[in-house]
VOROSE-112049 format. One record per residue (C-alpha): residue number from 1; x, y, z. Coordinates in nm, 3 decimals, always signed. Layout:
{n: NUM, east: X, north: Y, up: Z}
...
end
This chain:
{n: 1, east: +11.133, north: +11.200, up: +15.551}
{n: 2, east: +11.181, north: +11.179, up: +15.188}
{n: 3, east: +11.058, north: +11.270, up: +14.827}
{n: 4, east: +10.926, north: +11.082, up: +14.527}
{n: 5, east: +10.797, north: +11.277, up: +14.202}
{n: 6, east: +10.488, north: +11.076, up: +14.102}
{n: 7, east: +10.468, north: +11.090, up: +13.749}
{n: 8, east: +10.230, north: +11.106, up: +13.445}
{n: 9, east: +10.184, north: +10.727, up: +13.380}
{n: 10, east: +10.189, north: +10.572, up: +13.037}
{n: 11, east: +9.818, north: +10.477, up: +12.964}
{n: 12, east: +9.758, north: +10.254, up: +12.636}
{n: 13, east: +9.929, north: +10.192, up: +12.305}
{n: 14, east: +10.015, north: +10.551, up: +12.125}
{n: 15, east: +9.893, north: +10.746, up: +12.436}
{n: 16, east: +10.148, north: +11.035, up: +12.476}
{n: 17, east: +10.034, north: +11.287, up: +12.706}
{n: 18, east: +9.677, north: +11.327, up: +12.926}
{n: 19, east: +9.450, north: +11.631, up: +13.044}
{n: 20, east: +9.423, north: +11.647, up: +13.415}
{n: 21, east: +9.030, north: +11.615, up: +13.497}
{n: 22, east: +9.002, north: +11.634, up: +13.875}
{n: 23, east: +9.238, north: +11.570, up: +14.159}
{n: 24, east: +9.088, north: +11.334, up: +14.415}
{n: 25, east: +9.323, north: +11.406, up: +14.670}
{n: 26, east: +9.414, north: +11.742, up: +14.829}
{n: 27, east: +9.831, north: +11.848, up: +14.964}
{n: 28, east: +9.851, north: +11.727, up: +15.270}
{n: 29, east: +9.628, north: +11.391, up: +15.235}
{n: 30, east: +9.772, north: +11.076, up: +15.366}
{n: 31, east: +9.731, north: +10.866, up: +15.084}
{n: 32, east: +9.801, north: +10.475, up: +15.050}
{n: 33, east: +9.970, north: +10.308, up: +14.750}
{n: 34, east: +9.752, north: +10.207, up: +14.447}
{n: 35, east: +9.518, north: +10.439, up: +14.616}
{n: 36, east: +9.320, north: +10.685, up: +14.354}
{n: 37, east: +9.467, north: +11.026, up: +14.342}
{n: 38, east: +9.357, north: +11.202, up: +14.049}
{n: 39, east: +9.129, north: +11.147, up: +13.729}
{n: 40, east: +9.326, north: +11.238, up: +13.386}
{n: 41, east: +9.119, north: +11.203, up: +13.026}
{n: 42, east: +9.279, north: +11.093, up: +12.720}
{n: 43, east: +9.197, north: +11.102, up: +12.330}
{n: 44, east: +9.062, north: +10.738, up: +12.418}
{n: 45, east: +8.966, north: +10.737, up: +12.760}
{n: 46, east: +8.882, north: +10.912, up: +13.143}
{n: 47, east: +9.036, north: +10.702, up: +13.387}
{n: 48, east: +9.159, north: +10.716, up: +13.773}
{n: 49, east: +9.502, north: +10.760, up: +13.821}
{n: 50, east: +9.659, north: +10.558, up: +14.105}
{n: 51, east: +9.905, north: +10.678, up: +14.362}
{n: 52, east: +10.289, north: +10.513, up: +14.246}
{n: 53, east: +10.355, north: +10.552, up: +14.707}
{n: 54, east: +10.212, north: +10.559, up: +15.010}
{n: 55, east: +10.264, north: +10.887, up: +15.194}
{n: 56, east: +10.164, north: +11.203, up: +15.228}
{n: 57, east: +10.060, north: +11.462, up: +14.911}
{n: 58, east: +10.315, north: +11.743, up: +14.976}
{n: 59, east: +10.311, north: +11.927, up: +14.681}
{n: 60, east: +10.060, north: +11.923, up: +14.347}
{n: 61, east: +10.274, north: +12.030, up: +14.021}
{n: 62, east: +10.010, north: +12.060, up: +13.777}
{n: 63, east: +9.681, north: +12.185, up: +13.764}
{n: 64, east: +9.312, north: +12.070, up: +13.682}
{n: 65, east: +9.249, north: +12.130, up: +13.309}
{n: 66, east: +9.638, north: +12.114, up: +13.266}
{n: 67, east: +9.786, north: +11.907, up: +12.923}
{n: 68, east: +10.072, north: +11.639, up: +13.049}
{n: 69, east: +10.355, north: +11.460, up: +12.870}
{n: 70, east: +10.377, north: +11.082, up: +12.981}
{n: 71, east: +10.646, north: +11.036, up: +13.229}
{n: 72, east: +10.617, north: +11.425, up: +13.358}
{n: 73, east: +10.579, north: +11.513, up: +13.719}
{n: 74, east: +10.285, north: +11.565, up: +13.837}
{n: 75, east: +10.292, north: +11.535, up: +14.240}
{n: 76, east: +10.538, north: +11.537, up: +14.517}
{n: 77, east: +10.482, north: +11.262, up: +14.753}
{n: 78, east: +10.632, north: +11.219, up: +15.099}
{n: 79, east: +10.741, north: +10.921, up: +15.207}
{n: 80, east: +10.941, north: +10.741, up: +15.482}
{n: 81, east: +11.314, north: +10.789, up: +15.456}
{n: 82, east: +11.617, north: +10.974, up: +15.562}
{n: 83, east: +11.737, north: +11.169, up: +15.216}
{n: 84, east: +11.516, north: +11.408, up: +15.044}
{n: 85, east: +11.543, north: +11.375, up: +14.676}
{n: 86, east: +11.566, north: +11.683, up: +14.450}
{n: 87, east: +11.222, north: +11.792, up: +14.271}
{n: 88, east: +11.303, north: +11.978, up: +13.968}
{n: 89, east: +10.991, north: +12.234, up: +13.882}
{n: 90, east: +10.866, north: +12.146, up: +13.534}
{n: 91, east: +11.064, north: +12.387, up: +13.277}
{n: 92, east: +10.832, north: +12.674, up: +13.139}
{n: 93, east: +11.024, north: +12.636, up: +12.782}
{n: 94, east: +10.781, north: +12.493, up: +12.563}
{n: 95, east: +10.959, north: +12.309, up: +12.314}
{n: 96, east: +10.674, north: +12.261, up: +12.097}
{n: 97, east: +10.683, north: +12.667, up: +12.082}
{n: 98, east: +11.028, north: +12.638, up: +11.936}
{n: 99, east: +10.954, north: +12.405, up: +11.693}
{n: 100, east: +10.675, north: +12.631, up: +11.532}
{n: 101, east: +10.775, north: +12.703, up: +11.187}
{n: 102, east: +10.803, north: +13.062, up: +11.079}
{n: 103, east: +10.544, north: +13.000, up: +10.783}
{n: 104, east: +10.274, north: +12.884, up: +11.027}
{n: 105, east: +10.351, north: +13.206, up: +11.225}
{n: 106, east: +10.233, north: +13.383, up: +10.916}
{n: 107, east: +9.908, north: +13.199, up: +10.831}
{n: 108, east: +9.766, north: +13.262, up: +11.155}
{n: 109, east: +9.892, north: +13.537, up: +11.297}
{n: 110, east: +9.612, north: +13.834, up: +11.452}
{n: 111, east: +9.464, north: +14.093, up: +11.247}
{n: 112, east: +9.733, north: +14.399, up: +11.287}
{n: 113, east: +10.007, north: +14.179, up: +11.268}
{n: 114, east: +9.891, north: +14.002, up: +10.959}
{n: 115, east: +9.825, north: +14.299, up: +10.771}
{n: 116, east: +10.172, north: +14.455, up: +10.910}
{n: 117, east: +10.375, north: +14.169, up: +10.793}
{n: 118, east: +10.181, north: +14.156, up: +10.414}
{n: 119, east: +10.254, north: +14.538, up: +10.411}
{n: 120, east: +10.617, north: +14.488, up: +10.504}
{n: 121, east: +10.632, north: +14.687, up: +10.844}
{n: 122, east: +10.701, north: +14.367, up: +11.062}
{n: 123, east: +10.933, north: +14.037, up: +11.019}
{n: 124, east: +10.770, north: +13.745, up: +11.187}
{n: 125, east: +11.094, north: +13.677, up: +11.341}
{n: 126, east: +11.058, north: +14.037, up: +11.531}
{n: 127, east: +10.752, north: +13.890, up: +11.741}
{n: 128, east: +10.940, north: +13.826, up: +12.081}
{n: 129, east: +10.695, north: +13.651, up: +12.363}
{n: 130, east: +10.852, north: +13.593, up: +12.663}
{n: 131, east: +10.532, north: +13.508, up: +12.865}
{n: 132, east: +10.527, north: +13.166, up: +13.041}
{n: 133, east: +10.178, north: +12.952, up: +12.901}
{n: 134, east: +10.035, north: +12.673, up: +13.092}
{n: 135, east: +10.013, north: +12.340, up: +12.926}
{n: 136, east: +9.598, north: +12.380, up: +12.875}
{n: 137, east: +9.679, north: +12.750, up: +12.738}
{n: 138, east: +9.908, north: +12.569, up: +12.453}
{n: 139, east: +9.664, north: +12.292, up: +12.378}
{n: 140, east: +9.403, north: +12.482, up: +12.298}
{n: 141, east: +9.623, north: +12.727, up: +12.077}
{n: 142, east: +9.713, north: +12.449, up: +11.882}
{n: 143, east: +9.371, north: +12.267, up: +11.911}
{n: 144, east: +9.243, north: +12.625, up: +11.745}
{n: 145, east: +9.509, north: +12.684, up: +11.521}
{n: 146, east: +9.632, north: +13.024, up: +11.689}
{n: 147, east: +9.995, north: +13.048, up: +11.648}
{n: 148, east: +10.265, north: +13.170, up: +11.884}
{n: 149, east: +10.274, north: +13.536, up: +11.682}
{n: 150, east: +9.834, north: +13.536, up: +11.767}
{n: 151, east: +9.926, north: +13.398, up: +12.119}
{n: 152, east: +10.131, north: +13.691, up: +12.172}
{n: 153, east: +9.814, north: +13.930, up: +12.116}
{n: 154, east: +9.595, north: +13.753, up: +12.340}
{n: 155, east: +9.568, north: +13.982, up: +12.690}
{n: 156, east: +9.646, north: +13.757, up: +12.996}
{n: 157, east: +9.491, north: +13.832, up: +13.321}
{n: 158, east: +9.634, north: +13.639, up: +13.556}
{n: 159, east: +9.955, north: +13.665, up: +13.795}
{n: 160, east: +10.240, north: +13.862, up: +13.602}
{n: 161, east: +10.008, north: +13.927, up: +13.308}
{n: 162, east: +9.987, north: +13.532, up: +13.232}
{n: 163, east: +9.757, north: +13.379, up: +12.956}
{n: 164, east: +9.454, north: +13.185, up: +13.125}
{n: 165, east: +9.220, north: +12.952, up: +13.016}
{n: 166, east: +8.931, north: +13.182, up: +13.066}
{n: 167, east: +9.144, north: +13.421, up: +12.894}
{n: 168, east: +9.180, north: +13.215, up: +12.597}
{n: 169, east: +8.776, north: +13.140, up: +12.641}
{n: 170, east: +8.721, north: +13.492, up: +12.606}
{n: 171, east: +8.949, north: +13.571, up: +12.302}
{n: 172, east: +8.814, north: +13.296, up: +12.104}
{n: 173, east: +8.434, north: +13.417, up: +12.166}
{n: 174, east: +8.552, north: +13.741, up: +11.987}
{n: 175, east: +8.779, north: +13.628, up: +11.748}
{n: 176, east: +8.689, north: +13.859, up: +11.447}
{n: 177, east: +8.634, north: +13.741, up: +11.103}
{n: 178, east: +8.937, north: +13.961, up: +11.011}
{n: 179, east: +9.199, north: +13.725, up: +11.132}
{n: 180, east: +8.989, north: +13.438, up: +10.871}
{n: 181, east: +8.995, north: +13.719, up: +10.611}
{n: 182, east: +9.385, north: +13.772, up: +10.642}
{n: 183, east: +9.479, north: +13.433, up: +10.680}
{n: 184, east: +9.274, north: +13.370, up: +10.393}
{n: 185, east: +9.455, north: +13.617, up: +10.155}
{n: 186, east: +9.840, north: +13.477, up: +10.259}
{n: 187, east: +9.735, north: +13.101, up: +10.276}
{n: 188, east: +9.498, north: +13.128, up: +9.987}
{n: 189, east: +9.237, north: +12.892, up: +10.156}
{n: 190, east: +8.881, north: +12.994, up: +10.223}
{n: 191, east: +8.705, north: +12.991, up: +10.505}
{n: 192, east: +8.360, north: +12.852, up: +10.494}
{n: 193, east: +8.094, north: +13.110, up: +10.436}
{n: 194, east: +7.849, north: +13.149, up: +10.769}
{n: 195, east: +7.449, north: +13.236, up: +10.690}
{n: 196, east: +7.240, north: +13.365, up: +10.928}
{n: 197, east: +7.078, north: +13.081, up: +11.116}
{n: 198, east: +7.320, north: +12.846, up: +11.081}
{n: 199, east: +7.465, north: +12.719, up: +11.412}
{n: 200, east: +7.808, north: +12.703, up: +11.472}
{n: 201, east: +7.936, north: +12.369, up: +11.666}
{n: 202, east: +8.219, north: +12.298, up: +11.877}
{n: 203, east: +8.422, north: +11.982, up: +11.824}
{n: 204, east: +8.422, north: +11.792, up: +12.146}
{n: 205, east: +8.773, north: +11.640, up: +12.251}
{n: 206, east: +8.731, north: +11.305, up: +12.145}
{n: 207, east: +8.598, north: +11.411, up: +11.832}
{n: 208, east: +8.857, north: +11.659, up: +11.778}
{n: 209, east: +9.112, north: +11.349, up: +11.839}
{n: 210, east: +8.910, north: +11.105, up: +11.601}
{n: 211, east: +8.955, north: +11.360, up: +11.303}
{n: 212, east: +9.327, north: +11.367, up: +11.362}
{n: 213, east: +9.369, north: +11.001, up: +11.409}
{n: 214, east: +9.171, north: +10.929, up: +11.041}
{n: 215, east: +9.343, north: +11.198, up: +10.882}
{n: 216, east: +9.693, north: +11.036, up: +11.001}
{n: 217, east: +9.600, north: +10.670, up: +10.914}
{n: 218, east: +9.462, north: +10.801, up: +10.538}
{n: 219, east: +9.828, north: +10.997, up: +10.546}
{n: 220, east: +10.004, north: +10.675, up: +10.664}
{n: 221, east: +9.872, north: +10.394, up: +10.518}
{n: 222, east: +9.743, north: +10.361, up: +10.105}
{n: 223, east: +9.464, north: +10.213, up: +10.181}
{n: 224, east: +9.287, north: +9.927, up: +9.931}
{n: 225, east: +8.923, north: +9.761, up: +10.047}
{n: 226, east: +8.856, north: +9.446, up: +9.879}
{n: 227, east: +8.461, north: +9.287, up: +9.918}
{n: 228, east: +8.267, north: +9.003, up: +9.961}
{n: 229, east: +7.937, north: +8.877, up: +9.996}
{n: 230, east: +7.887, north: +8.584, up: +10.264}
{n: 231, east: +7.566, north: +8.350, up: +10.311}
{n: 232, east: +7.502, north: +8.331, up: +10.648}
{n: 233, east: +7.145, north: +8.173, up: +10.648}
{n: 234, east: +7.300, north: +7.903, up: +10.913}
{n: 235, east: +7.420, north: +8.134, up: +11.185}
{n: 236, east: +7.106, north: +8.359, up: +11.170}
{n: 237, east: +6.901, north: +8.048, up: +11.219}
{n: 238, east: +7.063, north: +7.882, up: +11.470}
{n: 239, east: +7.084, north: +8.205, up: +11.671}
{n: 240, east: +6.701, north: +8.264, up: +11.646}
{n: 241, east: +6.688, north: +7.901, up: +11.762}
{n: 242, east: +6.919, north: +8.003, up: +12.068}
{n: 243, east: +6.885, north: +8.314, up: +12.178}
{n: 244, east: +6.576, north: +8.293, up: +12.371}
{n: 245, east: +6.772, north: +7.958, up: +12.589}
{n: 246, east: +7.083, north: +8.171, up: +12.562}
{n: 247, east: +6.913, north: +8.459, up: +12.749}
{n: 248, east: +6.790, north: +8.267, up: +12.998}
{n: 249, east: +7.103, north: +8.031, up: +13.108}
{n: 250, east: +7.355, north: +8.318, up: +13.061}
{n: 251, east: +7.118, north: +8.680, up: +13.145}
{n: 252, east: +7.200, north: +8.836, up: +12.874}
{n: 253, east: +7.173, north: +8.865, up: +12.489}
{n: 254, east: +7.392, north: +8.686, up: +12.177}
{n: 255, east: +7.446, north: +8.896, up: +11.934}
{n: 256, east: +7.582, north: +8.839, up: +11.579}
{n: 257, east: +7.886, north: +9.059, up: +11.679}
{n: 258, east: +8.100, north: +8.694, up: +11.835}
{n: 259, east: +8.027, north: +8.491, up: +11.517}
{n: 260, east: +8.226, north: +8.754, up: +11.351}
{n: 261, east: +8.512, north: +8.779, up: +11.539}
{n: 262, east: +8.511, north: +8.395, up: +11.588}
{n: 263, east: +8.538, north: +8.386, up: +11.212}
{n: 264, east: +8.776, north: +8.702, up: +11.255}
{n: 265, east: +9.060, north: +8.506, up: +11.492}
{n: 266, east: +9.062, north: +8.181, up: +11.349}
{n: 267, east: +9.161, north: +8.362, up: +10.952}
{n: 268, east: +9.377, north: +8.548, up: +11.091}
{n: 269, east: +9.571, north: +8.191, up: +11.262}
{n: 270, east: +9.552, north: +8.133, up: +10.881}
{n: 271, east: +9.689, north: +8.427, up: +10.766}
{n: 272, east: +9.938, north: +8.538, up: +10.996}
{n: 273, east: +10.115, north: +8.793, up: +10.813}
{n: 274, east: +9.761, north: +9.002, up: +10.898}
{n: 275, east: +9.835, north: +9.037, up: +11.222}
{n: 276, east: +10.129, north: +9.277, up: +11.214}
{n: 277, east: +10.246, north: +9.646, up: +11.209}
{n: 278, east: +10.471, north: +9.857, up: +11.099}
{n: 279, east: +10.783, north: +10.029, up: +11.217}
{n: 280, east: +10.971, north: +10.211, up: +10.949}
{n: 281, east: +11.112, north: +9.971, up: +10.754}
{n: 282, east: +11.043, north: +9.694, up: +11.013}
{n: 283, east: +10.763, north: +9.463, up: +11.013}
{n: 284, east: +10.650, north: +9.372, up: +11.368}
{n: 285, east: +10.432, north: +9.008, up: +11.367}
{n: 286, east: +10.201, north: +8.974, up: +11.655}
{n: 287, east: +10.211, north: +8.684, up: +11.842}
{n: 288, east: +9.870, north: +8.770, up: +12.039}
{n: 289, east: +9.531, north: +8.802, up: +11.845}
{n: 290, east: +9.399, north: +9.120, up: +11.994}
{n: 291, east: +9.065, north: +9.186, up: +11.808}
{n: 292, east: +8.941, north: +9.563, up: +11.859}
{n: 293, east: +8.557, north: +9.631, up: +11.814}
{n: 294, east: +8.396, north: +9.988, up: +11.778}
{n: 295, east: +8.140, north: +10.080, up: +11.971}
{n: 296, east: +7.893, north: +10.372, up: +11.919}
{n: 297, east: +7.862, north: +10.613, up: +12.237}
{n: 298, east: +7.520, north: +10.825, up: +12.302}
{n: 299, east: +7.744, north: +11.111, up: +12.186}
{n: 300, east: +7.781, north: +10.987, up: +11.828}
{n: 301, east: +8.125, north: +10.895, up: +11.897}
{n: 302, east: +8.312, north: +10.554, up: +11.829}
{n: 303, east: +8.534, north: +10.380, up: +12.093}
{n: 304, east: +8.773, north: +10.070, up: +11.988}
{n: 305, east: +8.772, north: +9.816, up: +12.339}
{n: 306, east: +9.020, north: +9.527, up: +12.246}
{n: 307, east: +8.897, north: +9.142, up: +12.309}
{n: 308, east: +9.264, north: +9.022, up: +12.435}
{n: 309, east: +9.375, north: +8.657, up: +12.258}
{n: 310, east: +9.016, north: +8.672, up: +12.116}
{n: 311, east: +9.129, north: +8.340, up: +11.970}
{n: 312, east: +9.100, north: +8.100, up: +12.236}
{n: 313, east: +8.760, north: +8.237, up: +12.353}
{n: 314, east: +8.458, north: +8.028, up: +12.234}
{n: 315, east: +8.118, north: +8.208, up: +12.131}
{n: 316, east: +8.001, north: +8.208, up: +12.469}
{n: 317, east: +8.279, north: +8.334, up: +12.621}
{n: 318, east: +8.301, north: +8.617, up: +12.288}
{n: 319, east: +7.959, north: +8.660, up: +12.368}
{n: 320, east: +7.983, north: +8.741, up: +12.744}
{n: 321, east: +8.349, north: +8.928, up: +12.681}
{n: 322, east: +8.185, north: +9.180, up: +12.384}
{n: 323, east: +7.856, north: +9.258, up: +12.567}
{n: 324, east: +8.105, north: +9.393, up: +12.870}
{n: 325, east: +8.332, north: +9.589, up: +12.679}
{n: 326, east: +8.030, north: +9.720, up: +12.505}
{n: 327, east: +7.810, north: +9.801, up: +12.844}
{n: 328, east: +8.109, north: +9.973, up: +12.990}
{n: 329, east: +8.189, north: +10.166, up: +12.672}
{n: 330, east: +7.828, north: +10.353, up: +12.687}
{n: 331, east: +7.846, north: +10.408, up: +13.029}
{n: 332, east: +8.222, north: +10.583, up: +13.050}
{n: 333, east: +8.391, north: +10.308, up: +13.278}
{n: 334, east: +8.639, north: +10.154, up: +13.009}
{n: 335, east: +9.011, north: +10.166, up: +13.168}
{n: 336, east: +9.303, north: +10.187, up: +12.962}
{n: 337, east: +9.399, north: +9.879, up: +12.947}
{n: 338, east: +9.056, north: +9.816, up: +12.789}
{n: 339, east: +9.160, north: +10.019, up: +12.448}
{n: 340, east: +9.537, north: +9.901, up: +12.399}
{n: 341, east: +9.696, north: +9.633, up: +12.208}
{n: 342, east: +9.443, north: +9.589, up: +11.938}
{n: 343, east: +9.630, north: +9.393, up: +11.641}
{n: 344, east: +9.299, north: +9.406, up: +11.424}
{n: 345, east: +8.978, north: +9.611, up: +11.430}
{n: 346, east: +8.618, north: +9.500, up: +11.344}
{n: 347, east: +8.359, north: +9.786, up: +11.249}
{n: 348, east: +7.948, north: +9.678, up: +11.257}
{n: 349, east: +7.822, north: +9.915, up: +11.029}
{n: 350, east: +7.543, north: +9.706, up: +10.971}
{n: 351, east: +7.424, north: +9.788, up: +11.281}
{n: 352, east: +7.331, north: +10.146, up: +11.137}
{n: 353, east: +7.126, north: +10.023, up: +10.848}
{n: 354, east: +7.441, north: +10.003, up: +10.590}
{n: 355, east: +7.488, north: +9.702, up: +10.361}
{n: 356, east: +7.862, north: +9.764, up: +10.366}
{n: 357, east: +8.139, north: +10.050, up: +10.420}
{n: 358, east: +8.507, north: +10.118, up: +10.382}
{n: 359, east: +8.649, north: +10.150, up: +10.683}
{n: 360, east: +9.001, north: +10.349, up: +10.766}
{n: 361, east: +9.273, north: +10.127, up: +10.974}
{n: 362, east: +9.332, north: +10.185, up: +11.326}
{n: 363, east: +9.690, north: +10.297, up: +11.324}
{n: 364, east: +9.993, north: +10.119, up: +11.369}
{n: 365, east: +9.739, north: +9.793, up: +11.267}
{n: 366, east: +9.764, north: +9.720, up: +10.922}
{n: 367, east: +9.404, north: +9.605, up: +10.840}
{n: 368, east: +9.033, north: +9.638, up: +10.960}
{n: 369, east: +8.689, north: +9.453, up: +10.845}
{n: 370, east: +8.365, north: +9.614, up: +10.810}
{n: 371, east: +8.076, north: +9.364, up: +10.824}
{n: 372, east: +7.722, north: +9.502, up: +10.651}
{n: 373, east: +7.395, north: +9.466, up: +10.725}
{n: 374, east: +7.209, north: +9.095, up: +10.719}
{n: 375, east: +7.004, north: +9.086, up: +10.422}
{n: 376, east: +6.722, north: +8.827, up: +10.291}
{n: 377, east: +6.788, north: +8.753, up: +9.895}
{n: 378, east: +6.670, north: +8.543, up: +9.615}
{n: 379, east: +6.989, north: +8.320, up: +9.580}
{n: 380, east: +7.091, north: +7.970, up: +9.358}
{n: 381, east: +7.168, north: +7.739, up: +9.556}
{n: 382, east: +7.311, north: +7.371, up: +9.434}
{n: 383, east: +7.222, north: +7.057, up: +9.515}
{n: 384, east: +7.253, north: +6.715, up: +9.432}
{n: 385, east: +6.940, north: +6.743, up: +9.248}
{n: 386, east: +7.005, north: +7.070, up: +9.042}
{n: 387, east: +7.013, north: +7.426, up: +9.098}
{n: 388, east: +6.742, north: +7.554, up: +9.275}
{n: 389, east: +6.651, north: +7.920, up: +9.401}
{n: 390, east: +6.601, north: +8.016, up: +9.765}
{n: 391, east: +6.569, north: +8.285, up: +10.021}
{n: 392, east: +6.894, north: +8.314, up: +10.216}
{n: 393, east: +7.065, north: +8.570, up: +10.484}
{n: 394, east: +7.319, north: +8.730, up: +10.313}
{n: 395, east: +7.617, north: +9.014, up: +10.406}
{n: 396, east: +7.901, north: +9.198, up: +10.283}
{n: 397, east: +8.232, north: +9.216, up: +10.429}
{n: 398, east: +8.453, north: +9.511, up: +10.344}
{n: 399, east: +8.792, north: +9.455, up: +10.422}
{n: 400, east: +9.037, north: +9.763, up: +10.416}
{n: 401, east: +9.417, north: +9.745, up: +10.431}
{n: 402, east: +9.749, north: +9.859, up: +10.427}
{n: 403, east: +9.860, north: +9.853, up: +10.065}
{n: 404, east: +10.231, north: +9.883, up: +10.186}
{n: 405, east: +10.264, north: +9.558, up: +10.349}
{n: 406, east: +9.951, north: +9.389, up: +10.271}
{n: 407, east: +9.921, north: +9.310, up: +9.872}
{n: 408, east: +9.581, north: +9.224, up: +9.716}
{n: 409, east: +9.611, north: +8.880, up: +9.731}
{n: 410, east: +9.640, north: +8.810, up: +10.064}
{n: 411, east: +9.380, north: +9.127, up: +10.141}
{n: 412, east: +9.153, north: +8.914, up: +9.941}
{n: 413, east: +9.219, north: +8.635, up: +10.030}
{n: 414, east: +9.148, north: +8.701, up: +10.441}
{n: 415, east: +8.820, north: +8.836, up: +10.342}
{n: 416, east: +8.707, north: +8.539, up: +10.182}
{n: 417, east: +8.857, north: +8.311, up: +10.428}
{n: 418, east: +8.633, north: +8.487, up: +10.671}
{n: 419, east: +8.355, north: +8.419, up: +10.424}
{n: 420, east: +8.381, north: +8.065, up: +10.402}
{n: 421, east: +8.403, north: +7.999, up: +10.821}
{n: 422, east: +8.080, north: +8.183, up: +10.854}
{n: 423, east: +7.929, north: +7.973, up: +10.587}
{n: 424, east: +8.055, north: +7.680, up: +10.772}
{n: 425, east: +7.842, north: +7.732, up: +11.043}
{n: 426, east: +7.754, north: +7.382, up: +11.206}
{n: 427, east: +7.354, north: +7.468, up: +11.250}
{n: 428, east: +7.374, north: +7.183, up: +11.502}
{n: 429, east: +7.627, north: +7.328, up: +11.736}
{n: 430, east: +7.523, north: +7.342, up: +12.089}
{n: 431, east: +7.536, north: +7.598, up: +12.348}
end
């Protein structure tokens, strides 16, 4: 018999490691290929992870809760064969450890050793740690800021005096305001003042991931918004005119959501250079037209599915695609597949109420569009009479972009390209 590692597998654009949820299968299953084996979350998505042989489970290398690089080891699978290929155990070197600067050892470093190291007793560089730490153990350092100098404090009560996670569970719960109050004095930052009766929250993953993705695109990309304000009387009539028909042949609603991105793809055939990204100095020009659109979650999050070549759908088929991706957003059964390859994002944030926004770009894309809330206003309107006044369904679009690559002209220019095909409507186009 023989041995293959199966590894962490790369799932979606930008995706570089995954938390292991639950494993599905047990050493010593007989397991087929393709076959489910374990369920692994990341910053975008929970999804099933399927077995890379058929075989036998001989060994599990990491553990439930665990943090994984893509392309680690996870599981040793037995297979059919004469050799036996060597397994090498996963190294207990952290390089991320190594690569922690002294000055962040400072800034958060526990109470006694803070105040040693301002009184000049103690060298950061004379903390020595020599304690293996799982992969959860160092994500949720980092995810809490404790650095390796406050790791080295925390008391570890499992085998050979190791660091667990209900360890780190525990020292968090009593993590005194002292450590705030000495970090505070050497990094000259305060901390936020607590009141009695105020409730203290815990970010959730993905909204811990969401804050570090904005604050990276804001740090990447200058980003400029440019605005305008479309009629579109014609597509809010003809959909009232529709939808009840459109229910009934196809089971389901029609939103306003595929007019956009029908007016989305076919500007951005016009204006290619939209559709790109950057790499360093390189500018990479998509050939597909992979329109993202957020979706709200019951937990107050936002998730990005991706409508693939969105351009050679028709409304219907927009229609039918973006009330999927949408339904299987809210309910948790997005794969990841689902959220990768996006080349532009659209935002509905006049779905809350909001008459327009400025969105932040979905890294490595270069632009997004924010589309307002449909509004009835007094407008002039000519005709071959004269001017005359009218009631008409009006909206902003916000459009946001990378100021490095994408200059005003052509930033404005999109928008208002966008503009004019939604205006364009033909009132008389059938179902």
């Amino acid at each position: 018999m023989a041995t293959v590692e199966m590894v962490m597998p790369k799932m979606g654009e930008s995706i570089i490691e995954g938390t292991i949820l639950t494993w599905l299968k047990s050493e010593g299953d007989s397991i087929e290929q393709d076959e489910s084996v374990l369920e692994v979350a990341t910053d975008k998505v929970d999804t099933e992870v399927p077995s890379s042989h058929a075989g036998v489970l001989k060994k599990i290398l990491v553990g439930e809760g665990d943090v994984v690089a893509v392309g680690a080891p996870i599981a040793i699978i037995e297979i059919e064969g004469e050799a036996e290929e060597t397994v090498q155990e996963p190294s207990s070197d952290s390089t991320e450890d190594k690569d922690i600067e002294e000055k962040e050892e400072l800034l958060a470093a526990a109470p006694a050793q803070t105040a040693a190291i301002m009184s000049g007793t103690v060298k950061a560089s004379s903390i020595s740690d020599d304690r293996f730490y799982s992969p959860l153990v160092l994500s949720i350092a980092k995810e809490e800021n404790i650095s390796k100098a406050e790791l080295f404090t925390v008391p570890g009560t499992g085998k050979d005096g190791r660091v667990t996670k209900n360890d780190m569970l525990s020292y968090l719960k009593n993590r005194g305001k002292s450590t705030q109050q000495a970090v505070t004095s050497i990094s000259g930052t305060p901390a936020p003042s607590i009141s009695a009766g105020d409730e203290i929250i815990e970010m959730d993953r993905m909204r811990k991931m969401i804050s570090e993705r904005m604050l990276e695109s804001k740090r990447i990309s200058p980003h400029v918004t440019s605005f305008v304000e479309a009629d579109v009387t014609n597509i809010v009539l003809w959909r009232n005119k529709v939808k009840d028909e459109y229910k009934k042949k196809e089971g389901e609603p029609i939103t306003f959501t595929p007019f956009f991105v029908h007016a989305l793809a076919k500007a951005i055939q016009d204006f290619p250079m939209i559709n790109i990204s950057v790499d360093g100095t390189k500018i990479i020009k998509k050939k597909d037209i992979n329109i993202g659109i957020a979706v709200a979650l019951p937990s107050g999050n936002l998730i990005v599915p991706v409508i693939k070549k969105a351009n050679e759908l028709n409304l219907v088929g927009l229609s039918k695609k973006i009330n999927d991706l949408a339904n299987r957003a809210r309910n948790n059964q997005l794969g990841a597949d689902d959220l990768s390859g996006g080349t532009y994002t659209l935002s509905n944030v006049g779905s809350f109420g909001n008459v327009m926004g400025t969105p932040i770009i979905v890294q490595p894309q270069v632009a997004i569009m924010a589309v307002g809330a449909i509004t009835k206003k007094p407008a002039v309107i000519e005709t071959p009479t004269g001017d005359v006044i009218a009631i008409r369904h009006k909206m902003f679009l916000s459009h946001s972009y990378d100021h490095r690559v994408v200059d005003g002209s052509l930033g404005g220019m999109f928008v208002k390209r966008v503009a004019d095909y939604l205006e364009s409507f033909d009132i008389d186009t059938k179902l």
